[in-house]
N, C-alpha and C positions, 0 to 999 in steps of 0.2 A: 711559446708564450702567447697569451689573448687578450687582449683587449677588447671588449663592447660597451656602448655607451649609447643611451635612449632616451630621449624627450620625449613625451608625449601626453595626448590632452587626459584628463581627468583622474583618476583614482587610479593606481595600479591594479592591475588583475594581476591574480596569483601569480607569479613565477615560478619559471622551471629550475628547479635544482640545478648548481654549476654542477660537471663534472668533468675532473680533469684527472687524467692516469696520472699516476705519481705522485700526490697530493699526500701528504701527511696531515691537512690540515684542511677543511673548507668551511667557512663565515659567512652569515648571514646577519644582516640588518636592515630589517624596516623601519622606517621611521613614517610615523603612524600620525594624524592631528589629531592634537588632544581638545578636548571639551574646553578651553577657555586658554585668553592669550593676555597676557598682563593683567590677571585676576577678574575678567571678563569672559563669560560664556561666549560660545561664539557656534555656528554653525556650521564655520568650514575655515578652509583657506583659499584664498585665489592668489594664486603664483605667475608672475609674470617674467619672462625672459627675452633677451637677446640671445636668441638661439643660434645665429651662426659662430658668436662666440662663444657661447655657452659649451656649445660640443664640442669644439675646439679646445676650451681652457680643461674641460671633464677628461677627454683622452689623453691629453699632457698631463694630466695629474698622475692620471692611469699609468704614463706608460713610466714617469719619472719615478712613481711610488712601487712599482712593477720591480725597476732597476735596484731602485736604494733597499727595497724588503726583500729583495731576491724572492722574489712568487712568481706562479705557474701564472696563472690569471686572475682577471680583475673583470666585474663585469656590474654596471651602473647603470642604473633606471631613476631619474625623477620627473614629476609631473607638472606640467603648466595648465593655469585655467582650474574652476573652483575642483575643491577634494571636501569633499563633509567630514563632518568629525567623526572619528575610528576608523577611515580608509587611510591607505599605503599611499605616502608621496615623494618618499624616497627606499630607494631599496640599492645595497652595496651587499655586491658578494666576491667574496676572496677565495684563491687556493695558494696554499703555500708548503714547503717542506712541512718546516717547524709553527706552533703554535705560538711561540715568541713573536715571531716579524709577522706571523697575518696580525693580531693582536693590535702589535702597534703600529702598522698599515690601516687598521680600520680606523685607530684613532686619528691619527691623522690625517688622513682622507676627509674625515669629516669635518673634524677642526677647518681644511684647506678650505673646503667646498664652502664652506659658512662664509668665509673669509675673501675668496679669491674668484666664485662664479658668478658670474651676472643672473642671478634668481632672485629674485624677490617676491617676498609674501606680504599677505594683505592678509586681515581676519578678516570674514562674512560675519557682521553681524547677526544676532537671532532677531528676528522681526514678531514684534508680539510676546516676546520670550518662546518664541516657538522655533525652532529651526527651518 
């Protein structure tokens, strides 16, 4: 079983494919900034965190949602510090036997993370209407 978890500043760069023997199942999700935040354009997000918590509360998620979904690994990427609109600021990749438990692992995962990690987002506004 694997756990990885990453903080880092700006926009995600591509990621490498999990892969994990035995897998029945591997998940991907990025979650991407969209063009406008409370029906406001915006140019970006700036993310801020308590990162010695943050990593800490992210691998406890990891390894709790690991145990309860019975999966192979779990491997988490989000970004602190501005992301412009259509780059990657969070990315969740699962393996699991069955298609069932990664499924509802990713949903939950996500649900938690909104819920339970010390991130925080700001919209950039667009200056000028320009980004």
């Amino acid at each position: 079983m694997l756990v990885e978890v990453h903080i880092g500043d700006g926009p995600l760069a591509p990621g490498q494919a999990l892969v994990c023997q035995g897998a029945g199942a591997i998940f991907l999700f990025e979650g991407i900034v969209r063009p406008s935040e409370d029906g406001k354009p915006i140019a970006g997000l700036r993310y801020e965190t308590y990162e010695p918590m943050a990593q800490s509360v992210l691998t406890q998620l990891s390894q709790e949602l690991l145990q309860k979904h019975e999966l192979m690994a779990v491997r988490v990427e989000h970004s602190r510090g501005h992301v412009p609109v259509g780059q990657c600021s969070f990315r969740l990749q699962l393996a699991s036997k069955h298609r069932k438990e990664g499924l509802a692992a990713m949903d939950e995962f996500i649900d938690r993370l909104k819920q339970d990690v010390p991130i925080w987002k700001t919209p950039v506004p667009l200056l000028g209407g320009r980004p």
